[in-house]
N, C-alpha and C positions, 0 to 999 in steps of 0.2 A: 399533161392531163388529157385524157380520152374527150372527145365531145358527144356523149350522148347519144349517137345517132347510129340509122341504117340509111347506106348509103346505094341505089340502085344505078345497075347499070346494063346496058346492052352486053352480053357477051359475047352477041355476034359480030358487031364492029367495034365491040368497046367502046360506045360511048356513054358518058356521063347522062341517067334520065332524071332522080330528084334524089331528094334527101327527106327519111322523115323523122319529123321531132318529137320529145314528147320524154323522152327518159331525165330522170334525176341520178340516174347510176347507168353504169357500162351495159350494155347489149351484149349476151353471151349467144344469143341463137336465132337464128331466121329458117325459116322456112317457106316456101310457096304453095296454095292450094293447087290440087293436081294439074285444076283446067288456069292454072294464073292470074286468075281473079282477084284473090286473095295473098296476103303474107299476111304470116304471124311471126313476132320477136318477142323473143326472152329479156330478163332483165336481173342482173344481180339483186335487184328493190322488191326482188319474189312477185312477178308480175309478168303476164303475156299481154302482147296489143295487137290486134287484128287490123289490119289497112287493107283500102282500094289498092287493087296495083298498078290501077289505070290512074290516077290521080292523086293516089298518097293521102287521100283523104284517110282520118281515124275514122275507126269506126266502134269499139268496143275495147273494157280489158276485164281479161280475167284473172280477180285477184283470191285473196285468202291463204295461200301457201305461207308456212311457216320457215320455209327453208325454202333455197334457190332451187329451179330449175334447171335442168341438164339437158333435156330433149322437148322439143313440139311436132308433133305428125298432125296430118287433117285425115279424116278416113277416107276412102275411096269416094264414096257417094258425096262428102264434102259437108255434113249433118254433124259431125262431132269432130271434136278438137281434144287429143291428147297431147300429155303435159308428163315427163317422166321427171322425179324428182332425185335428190340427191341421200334419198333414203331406203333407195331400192323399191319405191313405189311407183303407179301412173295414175293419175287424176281424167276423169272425163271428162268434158265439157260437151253442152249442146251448143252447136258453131253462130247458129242467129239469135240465142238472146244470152247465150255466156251464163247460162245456169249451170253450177256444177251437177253433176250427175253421180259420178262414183267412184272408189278407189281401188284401184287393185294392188295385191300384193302384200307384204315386201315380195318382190324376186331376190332373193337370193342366189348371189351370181356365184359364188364358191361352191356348188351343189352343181353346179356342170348341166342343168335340166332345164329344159327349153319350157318352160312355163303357158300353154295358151288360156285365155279367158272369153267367156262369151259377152262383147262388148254390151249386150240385150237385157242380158239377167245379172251379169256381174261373177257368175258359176265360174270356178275353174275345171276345165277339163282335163 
């Protein structure tokens, strides 16, 4: 039986720093905010959880998804939180209060075409 968790560690000297809790299903994704402030993790229970990464503290989750997630990015400036699903879509979030924002897509990945979106207006280009 899986235990629920992400578990952090130094990669530099591989040491063991904490563990954080809080899932009732497996962990599928982690991610860290550019500047490391921040992780986000996925959950097969269709949910992201945002942590301190200095402390493991929770901080936020954003839920709603009807179907599991596949991918989490932060964007560059660290303001939004994307969420790709397993329906060929991506969910936006605003990263400090976890309001959903918008959805893009489906991408369709058998169409071979690199899809961009303006994360601002939600417009495909």
């Amino acid at each position: 039986m899986a235990n629920r968790t992400v578990k952090i560690w130094d990669t530099v000297i591989g040491v063991y720093i904490q563990t954080l809790k809080g899932y009732n299903n497996w962990v599928n994704l982690v991610t860290f905010l550019p500047d490391l402030k921040l992780i986000a993790s996925g959950s097969v229970n269709r949910t992201i959880k945002i942590w301190d990464a200095a402390t493991g503290v929770y901080m936020q989750t954003f839920e709603g998804y009807s179907i599991c997630t596949n991918l989490v990015a932060f964007s560059p400036d660290s303001k939004l939180v994307a969420s790709g699903l397993y329906n060929d879509t991506v969910n936006l979030w605003d990263a400090g209060t976890g309001e959903y924002v918008r959805t893009f897509g489906p991408f369709w990945l058998d169409d071979k075409i690199v899809k961009v979106w303006d994360a601002a207006t939600g417009v495909y280009t």
